[in-house]
N, CA, C and O atoms as a MOPAC input file, in Angstrom:
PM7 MOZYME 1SCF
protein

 N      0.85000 1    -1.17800 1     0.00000 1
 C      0.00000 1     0.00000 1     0.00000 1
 C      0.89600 1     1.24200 1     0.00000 1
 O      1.96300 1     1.35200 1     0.60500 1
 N      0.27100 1     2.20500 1    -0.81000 1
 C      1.27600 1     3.20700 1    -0.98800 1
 C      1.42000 1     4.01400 1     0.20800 1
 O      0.42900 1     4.10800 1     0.93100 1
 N      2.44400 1     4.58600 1     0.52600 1
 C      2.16700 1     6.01000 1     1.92800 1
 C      1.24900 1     7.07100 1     2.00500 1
 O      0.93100 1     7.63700 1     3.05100 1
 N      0.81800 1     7.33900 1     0.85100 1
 C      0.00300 1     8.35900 1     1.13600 1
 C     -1.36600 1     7.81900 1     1.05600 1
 O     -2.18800 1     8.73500 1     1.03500 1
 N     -1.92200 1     6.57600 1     1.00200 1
 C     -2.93900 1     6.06600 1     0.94500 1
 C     -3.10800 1     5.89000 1     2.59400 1
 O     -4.06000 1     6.33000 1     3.23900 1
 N     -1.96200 1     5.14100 1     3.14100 1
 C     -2.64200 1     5.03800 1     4.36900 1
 C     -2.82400 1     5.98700 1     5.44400 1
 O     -3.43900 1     5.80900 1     6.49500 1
 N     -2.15000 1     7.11700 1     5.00900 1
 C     -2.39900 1     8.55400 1     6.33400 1
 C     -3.44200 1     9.27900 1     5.17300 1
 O     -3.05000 1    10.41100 1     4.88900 1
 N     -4.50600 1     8.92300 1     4.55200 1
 C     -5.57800 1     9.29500 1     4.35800 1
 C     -5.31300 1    10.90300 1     3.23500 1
 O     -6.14900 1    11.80300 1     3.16000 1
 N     -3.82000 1    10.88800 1     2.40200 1
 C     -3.51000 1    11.62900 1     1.43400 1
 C     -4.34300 1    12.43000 1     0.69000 1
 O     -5.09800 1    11.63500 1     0.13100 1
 N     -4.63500 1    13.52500 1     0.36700 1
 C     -5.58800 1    14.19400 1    -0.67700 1
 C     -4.64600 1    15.55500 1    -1.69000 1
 O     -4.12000 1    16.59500 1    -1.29500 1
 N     -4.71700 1    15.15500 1    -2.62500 1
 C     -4.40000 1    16.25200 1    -3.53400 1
 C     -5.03600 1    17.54100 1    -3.40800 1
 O     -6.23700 1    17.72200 1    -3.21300 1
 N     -3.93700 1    18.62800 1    -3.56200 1
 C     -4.63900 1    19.92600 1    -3.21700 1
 C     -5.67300 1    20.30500 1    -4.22200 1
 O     -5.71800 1    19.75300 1    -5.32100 1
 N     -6.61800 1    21.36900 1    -3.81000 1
 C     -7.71200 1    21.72400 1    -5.01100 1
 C     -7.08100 1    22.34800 1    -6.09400 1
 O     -5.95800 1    22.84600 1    -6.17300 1
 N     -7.94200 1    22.24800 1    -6.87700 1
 C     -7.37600 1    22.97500 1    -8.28200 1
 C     -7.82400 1    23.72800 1    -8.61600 1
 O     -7.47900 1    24.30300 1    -9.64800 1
 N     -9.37300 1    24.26900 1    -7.46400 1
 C    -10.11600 1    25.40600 1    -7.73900 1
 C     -9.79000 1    27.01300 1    -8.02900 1
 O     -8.70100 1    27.23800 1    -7.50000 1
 N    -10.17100 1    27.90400 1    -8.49700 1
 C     -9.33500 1    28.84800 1    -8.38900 1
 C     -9.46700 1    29.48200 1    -7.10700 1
 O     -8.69300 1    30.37000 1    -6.74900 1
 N    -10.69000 1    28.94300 1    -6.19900 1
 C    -10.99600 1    30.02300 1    -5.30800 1
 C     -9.95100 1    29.42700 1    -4.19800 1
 O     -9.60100 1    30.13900 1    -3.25700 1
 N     -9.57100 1    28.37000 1    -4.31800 1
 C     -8.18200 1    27.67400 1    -3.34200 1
 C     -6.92500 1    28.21800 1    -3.77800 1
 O     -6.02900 1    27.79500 1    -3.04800 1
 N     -6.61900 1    28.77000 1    -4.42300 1
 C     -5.07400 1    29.03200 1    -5.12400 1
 C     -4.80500 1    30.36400 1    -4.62300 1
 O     -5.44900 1    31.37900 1    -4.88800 1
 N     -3.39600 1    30.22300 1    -3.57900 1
 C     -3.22800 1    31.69500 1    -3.42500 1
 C     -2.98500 1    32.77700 1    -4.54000 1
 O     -2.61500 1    32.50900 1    -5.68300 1
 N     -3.18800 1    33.77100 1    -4.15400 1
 C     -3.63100 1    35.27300 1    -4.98500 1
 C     -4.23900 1    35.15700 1    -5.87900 1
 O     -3.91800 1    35.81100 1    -6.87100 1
 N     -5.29200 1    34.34800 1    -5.92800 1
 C     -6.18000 1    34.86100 1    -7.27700 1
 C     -7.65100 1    35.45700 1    -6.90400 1
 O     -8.60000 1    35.86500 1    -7.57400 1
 N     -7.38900 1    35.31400 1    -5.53900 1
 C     -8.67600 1    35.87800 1    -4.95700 1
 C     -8.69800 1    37.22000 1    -4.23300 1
 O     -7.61700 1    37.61500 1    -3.79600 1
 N     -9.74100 1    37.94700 1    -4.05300 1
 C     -9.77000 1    39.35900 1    -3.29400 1
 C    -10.96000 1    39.85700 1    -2.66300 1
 O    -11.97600 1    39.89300 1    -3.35800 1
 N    -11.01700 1    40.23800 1    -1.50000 1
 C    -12.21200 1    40.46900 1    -1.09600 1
 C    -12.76500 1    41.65100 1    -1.73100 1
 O    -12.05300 1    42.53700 1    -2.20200 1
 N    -14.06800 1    41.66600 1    -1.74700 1
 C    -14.92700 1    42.64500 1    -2.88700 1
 C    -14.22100 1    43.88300 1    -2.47000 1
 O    -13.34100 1    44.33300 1    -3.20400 1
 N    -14.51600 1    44.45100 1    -1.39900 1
 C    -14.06900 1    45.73300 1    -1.20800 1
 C    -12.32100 1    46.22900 1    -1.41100 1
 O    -12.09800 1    47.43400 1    -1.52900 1
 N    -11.43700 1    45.48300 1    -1.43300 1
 C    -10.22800 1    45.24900 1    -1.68000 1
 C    -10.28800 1    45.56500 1    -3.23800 1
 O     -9.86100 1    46.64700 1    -3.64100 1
 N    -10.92200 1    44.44100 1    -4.28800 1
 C    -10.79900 1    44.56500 1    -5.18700 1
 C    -11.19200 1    45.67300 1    -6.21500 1
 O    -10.52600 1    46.13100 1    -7.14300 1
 N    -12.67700 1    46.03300 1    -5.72300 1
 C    -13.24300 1    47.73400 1    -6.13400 1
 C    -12.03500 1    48.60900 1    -5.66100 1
 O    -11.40900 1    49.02600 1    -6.63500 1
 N    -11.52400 1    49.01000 1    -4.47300 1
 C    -10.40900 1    49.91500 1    -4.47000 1
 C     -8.83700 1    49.52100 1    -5.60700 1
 O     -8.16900 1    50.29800 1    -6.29100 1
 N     -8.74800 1    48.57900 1    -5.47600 1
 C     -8.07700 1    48.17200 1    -6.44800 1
 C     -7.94500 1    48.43200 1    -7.57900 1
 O     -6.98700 1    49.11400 1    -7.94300 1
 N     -8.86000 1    47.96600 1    -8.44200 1
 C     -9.30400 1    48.55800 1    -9.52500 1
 C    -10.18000 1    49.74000 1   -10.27500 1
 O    -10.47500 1    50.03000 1   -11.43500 1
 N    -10.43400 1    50.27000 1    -8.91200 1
 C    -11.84500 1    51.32700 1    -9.02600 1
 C    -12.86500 1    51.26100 1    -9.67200 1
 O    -13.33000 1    52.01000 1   -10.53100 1
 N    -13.23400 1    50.28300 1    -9.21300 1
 C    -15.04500 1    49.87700 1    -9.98000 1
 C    -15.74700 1    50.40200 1    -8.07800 1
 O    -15.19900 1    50.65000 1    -7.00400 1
 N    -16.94700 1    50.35700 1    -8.49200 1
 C    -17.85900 1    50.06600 1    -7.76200 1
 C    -18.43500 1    48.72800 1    -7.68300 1
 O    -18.33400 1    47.97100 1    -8.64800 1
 N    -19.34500 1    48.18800 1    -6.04500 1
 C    -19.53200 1    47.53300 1    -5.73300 1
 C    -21.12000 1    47.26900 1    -6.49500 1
 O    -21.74700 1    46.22500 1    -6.31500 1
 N    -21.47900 1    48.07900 1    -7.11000 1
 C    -22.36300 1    47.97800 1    -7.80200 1
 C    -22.31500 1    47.82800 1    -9.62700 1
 O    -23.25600 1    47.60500 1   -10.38900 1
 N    -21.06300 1    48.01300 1    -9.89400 1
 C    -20.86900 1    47.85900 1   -11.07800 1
 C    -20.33400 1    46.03900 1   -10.86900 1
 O    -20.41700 1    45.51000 1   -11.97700 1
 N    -19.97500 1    45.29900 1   -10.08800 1
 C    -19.63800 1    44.27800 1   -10.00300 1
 C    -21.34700 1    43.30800 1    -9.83300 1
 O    -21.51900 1    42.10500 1   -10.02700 1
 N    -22.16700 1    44.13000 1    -9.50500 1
 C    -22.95700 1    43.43800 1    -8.83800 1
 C    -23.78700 1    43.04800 1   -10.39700 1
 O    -24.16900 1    41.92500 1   -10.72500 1
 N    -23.95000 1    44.55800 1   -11.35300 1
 C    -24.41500 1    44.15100 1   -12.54900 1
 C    -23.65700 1    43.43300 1   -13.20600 1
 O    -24.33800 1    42.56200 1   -13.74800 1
 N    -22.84200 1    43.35600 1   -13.39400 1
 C    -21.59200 1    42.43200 1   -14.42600 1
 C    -21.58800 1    41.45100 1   -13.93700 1
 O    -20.77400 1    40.64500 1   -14.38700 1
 N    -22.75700 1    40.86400 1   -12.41800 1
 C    -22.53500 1    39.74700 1   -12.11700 1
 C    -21.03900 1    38.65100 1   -12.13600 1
 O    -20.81400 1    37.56100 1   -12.66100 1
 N    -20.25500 1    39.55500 1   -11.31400 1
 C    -18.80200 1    39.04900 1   -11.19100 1
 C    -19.42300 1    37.93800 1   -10.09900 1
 O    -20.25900 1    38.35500 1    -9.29800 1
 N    -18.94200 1    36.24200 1   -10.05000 1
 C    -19.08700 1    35.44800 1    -8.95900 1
 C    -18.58400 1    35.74800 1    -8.09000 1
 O    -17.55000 1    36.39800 1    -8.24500 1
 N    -19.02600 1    35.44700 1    -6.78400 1
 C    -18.43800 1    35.82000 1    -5.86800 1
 C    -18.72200 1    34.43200 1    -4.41700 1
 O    -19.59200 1    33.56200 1    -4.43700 1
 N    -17.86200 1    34.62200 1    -3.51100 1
 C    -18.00500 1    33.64100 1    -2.65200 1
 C    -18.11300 1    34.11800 1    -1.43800 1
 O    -17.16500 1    34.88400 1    -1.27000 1
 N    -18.97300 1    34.05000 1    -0.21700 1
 C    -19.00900 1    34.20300 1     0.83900 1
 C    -18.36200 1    33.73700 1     1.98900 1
 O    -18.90600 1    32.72600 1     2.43400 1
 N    -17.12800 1    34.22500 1     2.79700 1
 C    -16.84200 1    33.72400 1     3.64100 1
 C    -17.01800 1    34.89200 1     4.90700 1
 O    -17.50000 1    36.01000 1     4.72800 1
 N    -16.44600 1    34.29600 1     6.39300 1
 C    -17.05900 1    34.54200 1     7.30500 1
 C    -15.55200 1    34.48600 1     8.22100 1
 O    -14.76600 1    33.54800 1     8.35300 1
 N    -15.49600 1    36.17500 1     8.89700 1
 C    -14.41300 1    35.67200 1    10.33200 1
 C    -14.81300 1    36.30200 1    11.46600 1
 O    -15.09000 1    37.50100 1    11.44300 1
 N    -14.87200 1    35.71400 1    12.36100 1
 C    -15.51700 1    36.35100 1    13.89500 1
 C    -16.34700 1    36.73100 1    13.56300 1
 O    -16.52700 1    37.93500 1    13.74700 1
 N    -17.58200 1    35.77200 1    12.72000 1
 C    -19.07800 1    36.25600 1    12.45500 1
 C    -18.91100 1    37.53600 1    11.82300 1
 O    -19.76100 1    38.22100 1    12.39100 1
 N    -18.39600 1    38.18200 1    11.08700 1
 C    -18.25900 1    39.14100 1     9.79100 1
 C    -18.38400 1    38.29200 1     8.99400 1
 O    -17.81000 1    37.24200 1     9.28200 1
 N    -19.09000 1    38.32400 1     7.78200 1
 C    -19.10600 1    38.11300 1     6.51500 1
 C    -18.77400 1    39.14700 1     5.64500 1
 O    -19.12900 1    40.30800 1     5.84800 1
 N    -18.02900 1    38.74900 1     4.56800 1
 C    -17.73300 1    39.32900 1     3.59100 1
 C    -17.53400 1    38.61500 1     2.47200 1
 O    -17.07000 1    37.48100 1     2.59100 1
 N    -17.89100 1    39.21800 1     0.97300 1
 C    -17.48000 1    38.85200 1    -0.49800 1
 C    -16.24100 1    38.37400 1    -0.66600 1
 O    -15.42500 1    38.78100 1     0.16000 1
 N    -15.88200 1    37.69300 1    -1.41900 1
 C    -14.80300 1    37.14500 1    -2.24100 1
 C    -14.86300 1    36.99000 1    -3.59600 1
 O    -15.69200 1    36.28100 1    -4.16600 1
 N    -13.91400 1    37.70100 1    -4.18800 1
 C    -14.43800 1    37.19600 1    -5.86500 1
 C    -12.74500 1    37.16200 1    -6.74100 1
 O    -11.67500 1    37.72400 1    -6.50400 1
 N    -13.07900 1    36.47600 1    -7.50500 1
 C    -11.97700 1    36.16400 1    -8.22200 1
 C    -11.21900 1    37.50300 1    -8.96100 1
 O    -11.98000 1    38.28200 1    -9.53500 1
 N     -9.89000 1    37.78300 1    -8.97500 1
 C     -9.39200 1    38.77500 1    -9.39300 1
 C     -8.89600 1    39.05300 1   -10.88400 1
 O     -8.42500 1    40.11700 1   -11.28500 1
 N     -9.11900 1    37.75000 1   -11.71600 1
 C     -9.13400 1    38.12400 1   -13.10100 1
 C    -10.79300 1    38.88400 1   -13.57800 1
 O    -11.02100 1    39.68000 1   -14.48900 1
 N    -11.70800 1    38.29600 1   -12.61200 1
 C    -13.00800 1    38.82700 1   -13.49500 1
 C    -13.21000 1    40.42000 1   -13.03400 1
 O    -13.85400 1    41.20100 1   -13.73500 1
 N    -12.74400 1    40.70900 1   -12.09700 1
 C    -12.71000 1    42.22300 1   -11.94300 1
 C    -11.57900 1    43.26800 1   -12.84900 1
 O    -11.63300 1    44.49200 1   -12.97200 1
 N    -10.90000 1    42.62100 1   -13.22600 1
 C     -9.43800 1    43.10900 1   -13.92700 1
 C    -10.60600 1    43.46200 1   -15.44900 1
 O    -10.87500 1    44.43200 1   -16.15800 1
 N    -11.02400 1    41.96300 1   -15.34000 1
 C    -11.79900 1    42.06000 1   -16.89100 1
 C    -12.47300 1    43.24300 1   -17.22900 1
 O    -12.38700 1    43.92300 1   -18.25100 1
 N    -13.44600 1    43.45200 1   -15.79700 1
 C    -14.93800 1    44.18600 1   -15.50700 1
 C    -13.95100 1    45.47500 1   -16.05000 1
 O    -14.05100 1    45.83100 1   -17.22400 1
 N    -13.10000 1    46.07600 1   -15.22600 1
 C    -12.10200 1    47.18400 1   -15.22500 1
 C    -12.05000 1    47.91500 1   -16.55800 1
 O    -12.39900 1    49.01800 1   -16.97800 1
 N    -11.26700 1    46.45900 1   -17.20300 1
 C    -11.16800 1    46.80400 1   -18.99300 1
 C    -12.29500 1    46.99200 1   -20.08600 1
 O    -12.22600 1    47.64700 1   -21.12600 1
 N    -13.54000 1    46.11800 1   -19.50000 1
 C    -14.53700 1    46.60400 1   -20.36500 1
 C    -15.14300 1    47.77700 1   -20.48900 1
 O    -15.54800 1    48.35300 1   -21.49900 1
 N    -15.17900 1    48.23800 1   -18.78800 1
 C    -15.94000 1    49.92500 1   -18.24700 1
 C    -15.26300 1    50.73100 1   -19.37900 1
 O    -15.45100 1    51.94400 1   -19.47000 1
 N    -12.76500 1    50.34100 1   -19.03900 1
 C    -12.44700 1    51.08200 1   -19.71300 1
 C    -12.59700 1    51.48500 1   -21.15300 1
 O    -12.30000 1    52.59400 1   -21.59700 1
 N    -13.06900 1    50.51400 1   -21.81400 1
 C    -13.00400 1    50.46300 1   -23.07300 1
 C    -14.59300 1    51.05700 1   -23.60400 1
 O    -14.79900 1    51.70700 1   -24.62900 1
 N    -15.23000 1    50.78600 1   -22.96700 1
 C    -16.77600 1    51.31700 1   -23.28800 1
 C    -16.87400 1    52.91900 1   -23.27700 1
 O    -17.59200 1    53.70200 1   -23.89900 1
 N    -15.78800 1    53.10600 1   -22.24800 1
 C    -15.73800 1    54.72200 1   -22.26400 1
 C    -14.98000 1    55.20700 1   -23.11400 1
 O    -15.18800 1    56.37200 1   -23.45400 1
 N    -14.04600 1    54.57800 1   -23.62000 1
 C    -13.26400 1    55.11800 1   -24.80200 1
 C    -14.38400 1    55.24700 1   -25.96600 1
 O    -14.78800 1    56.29400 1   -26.47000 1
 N    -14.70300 1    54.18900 1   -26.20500 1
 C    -15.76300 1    54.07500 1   -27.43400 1
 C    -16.67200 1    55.16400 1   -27.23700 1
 O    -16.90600 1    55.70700 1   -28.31700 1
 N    -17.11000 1    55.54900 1   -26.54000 1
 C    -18.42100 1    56.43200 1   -26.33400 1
 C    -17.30000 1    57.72300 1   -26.48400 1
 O    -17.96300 1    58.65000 1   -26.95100 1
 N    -16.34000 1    58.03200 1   -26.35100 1
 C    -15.16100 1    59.00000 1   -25.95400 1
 C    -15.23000 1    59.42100 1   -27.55200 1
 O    -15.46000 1    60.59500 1   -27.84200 1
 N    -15.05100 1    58.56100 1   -28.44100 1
 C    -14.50500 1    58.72300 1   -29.73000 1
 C    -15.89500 1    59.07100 1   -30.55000 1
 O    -16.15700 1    59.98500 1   -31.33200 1
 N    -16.85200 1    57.71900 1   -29.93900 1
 C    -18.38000 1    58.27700 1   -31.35300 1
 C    -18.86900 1    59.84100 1   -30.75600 1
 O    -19.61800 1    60.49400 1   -31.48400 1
 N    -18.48100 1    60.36800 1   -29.56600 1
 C    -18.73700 1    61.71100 1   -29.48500 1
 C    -18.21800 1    62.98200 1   -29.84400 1
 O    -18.75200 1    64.08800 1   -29.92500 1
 N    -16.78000 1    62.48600 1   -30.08800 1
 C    -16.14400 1    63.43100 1   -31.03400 1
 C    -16.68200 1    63.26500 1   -32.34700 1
 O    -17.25400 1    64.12300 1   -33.01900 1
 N    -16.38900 1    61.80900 1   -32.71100 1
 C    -17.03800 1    61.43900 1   -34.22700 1
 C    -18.24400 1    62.51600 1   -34.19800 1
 O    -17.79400 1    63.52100 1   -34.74900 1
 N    -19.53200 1    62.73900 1   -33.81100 1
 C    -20.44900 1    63.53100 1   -33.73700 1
 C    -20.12900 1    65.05200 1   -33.66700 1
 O    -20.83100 1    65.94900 1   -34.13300 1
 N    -19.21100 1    65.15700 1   -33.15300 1
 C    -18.77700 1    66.58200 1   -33.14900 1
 C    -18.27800 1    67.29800 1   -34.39700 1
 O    -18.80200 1    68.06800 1   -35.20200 1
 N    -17.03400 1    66.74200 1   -34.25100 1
 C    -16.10100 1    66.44000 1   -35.66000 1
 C    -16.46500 1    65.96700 1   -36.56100 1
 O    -16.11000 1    66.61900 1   -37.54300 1
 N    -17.25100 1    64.78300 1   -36.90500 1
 C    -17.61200 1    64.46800 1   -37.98600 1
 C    -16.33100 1    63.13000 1   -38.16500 1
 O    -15.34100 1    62.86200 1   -37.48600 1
 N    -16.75400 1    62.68200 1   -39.05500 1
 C    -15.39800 1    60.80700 1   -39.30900 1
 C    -14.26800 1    61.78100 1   -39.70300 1
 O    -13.34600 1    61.97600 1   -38.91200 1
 N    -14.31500 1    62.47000 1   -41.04200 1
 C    -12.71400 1    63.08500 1   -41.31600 1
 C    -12.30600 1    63.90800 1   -40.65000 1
 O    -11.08900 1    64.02200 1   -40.50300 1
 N    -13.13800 1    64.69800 1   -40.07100 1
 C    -12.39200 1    65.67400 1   -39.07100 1
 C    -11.66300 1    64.63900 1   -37.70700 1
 O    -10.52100 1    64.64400 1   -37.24600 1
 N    -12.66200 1    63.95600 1   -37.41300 1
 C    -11.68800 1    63.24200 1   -36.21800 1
 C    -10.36400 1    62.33900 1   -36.67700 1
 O     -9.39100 1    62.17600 1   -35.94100 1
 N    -10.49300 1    61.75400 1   -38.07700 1
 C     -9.55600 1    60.81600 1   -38.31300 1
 C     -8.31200 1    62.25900 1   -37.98000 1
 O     -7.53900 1    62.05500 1   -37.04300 1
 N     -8.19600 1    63.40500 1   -38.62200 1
 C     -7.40100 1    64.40900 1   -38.92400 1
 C     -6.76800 1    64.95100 1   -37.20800 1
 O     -5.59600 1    65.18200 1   -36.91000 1
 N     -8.26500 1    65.05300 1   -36.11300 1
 C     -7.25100 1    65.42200 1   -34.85600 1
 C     -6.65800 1    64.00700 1   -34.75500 1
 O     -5.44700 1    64.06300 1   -34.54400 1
 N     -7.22800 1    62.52600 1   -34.85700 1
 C     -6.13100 1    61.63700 1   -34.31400 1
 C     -4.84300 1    61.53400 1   -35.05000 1
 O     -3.83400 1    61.18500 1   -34.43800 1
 N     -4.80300 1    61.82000 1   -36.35400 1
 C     -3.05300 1    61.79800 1   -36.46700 1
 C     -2.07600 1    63.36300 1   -36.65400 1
 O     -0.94300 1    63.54900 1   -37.10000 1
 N     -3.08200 1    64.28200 1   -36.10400 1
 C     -2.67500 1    65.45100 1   -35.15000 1
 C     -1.76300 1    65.09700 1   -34.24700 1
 O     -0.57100 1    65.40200 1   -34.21800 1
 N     -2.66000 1    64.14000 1   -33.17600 1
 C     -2.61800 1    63.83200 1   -31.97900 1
 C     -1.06700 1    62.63400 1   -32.18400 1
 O     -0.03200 1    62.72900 1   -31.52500 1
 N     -1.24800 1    61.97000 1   -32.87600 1
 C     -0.23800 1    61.18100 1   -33.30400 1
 C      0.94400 1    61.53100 1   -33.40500 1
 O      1.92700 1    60.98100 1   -32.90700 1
 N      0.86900 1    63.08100 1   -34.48500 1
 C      2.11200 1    63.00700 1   -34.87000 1
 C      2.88400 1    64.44900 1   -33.46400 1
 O      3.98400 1    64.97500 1   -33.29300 1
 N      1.46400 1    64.53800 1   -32.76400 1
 C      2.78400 1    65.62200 1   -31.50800 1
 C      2.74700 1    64.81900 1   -30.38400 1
 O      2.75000 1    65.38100 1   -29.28800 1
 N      2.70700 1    63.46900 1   -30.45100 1
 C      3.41300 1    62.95200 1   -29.17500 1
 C      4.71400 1    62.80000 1   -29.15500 1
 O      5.28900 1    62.52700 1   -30.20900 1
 N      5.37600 1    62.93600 1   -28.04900 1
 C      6.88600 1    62.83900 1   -28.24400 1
 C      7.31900 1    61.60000 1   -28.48600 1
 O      6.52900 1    60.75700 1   -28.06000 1
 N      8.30700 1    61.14700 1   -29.02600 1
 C      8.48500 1    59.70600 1   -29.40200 1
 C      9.52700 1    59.04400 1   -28.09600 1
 O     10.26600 1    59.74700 1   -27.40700 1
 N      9.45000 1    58.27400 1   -28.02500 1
 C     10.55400 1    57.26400 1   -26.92800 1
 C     11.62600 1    57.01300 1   -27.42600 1
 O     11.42100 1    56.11300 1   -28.24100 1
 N     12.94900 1    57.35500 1   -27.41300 1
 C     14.14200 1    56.84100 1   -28.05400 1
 C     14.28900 1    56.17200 1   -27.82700 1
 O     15.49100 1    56.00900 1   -28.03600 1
 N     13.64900 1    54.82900 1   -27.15700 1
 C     14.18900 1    53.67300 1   -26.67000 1
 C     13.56600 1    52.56800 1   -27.70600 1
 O     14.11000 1    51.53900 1   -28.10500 1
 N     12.05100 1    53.16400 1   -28.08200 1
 C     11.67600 1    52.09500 1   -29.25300 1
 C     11.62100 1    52.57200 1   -30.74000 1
 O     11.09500 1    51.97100 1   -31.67700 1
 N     12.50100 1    54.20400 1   -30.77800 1
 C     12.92200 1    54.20700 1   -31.91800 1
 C     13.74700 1    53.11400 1   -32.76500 1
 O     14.62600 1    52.54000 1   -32.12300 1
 N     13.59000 1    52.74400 1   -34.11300 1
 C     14.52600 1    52.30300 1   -34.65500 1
 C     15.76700 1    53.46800 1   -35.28500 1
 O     15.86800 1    54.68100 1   -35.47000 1
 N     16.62000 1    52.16900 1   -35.46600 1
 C     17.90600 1    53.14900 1   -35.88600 1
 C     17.82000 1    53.53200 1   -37.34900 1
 O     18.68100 1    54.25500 1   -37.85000 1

């Protein structure tokens, strides 16, 4: 009989909510990333309930808030741009973005030679 059979052996979980750092408590993770606890609640991020000295608090996984983060960010860009688009019009905006393009300062580090 093998050794780890007879002292009653178990392989660790493979869950994510067992794996150190991939988890964060809700309020941790909203400061973190600066969402609200209500923008998590619509995006229906999972979350897990645990409990210390009879406090309860959220737990939720820290890639799906990272995610939540990037979509807010990106939704606001989009809305950022079709409102200039509206302003400006398509060619006028294509014209401030490579405005905008060509007076950023460049990085000599990812210049080529």
């Amino acid at each position: 009989m093998p050794f780890y059979r007879s002292y009653g052996y178990r392989t660790p979980s493979s869950s994510i909510w067992q794996q150190p750092s991939t988890t964060l408590s809700l309020k941790s993770a909203c400061a973190k990333y600066n969402v609200t606890e209500a923008q998590c609640q619509k995006a229906n991020i999972r979350c897990q309930w645990r409990s210390m000295y009879g406090n309860s608090y959220a737990v939720v996984v820290e890639d799906d808030v990272r995610d939540l983060k990037a979509m807010l960010v990106a939704k606001a860009t989009n809305e950022k741009q079709e409102k200039l688009k509206g302003k400006l019009g398509e060619k006028g905006y294509e014209i401030r973005t490579v405005l905008e393009e060509a007076s950023r300062p460049k990085d000599p580090f990812l210049a080529k030679d």
